[in-house]
N, C-alpha and C positions, 0 to 999 in steps of 0.2 A: 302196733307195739314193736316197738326194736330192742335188742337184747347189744351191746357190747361188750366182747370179752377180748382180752389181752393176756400175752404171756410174752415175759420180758424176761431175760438172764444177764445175771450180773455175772461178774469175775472179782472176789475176794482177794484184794493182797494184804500181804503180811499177815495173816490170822492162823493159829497157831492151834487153834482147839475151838471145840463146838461152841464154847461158851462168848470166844471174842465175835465168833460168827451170829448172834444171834442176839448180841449187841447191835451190831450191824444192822442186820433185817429187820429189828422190830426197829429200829429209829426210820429206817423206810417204808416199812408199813403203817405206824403208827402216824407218821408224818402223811404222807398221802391219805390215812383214811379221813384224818382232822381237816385237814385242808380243801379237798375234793369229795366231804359224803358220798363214798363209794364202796363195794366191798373190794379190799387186798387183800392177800395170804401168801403165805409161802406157801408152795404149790410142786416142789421139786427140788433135789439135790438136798435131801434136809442131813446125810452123811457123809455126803462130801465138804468138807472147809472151804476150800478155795473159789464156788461157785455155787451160786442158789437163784434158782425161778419163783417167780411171784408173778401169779395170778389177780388182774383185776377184771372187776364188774359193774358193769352201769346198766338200768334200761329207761327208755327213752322213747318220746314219737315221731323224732327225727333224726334217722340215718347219720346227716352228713356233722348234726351236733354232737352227735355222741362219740362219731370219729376224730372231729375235732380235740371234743375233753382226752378220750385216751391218748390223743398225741402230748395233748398237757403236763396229763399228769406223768407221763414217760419222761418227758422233757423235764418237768420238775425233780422225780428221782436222779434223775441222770444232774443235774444240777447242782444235788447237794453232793457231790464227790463223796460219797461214802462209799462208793465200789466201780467197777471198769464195766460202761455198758456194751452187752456182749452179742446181744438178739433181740429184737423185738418182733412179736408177731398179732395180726389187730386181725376182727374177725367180728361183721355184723349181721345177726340171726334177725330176719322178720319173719314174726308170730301172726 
């Protein structure tokens, strides 16, 4: 059993208050979880405006598939230009 986890940071522009911010994030989360049945979350920066991390997870019994899907679905958020991709970081645990 393989575990995938990702941690990706966007860059926020123009958002002005918590509330345009998280507009934002959940149309990325929500979007990615509909899309790729995986678990997303905001995972970081949740008081700063201008910048937030989100935490994804998959598990899997193949390694090289699982790094695959998180390049995807990276590649998917970064996609919908909803915010400036800033970091990514990929990371496979075998159980």
């Amino acid at each position: 059993m393989t575990v995938g986890v990702a941690l990706v940071v966007f860059r926020l522009h123009e958002i002005h208050s918590l509330k345009d911010k998280r507009r934002i994030v959940k149309s990325l989360v929500e979007k990615s979880r509909n899309r790729f049945n995986v678990s997303v979350a905001e995972v970081g920066d949740q008081d700063v405006y201008e910048r937030t991390s989100i935490g994804i997870a998959a598990i899997g019994n193949d390694g090289r598939v699982l790094n695959s899907l998180l390049d995807r679905i990276v590649d998917f958020m970064d996609s919908l230009a909803l915010a400036e991709l800033i970091s990514r970081e990929m990371e496979l645990i075998t159980v």
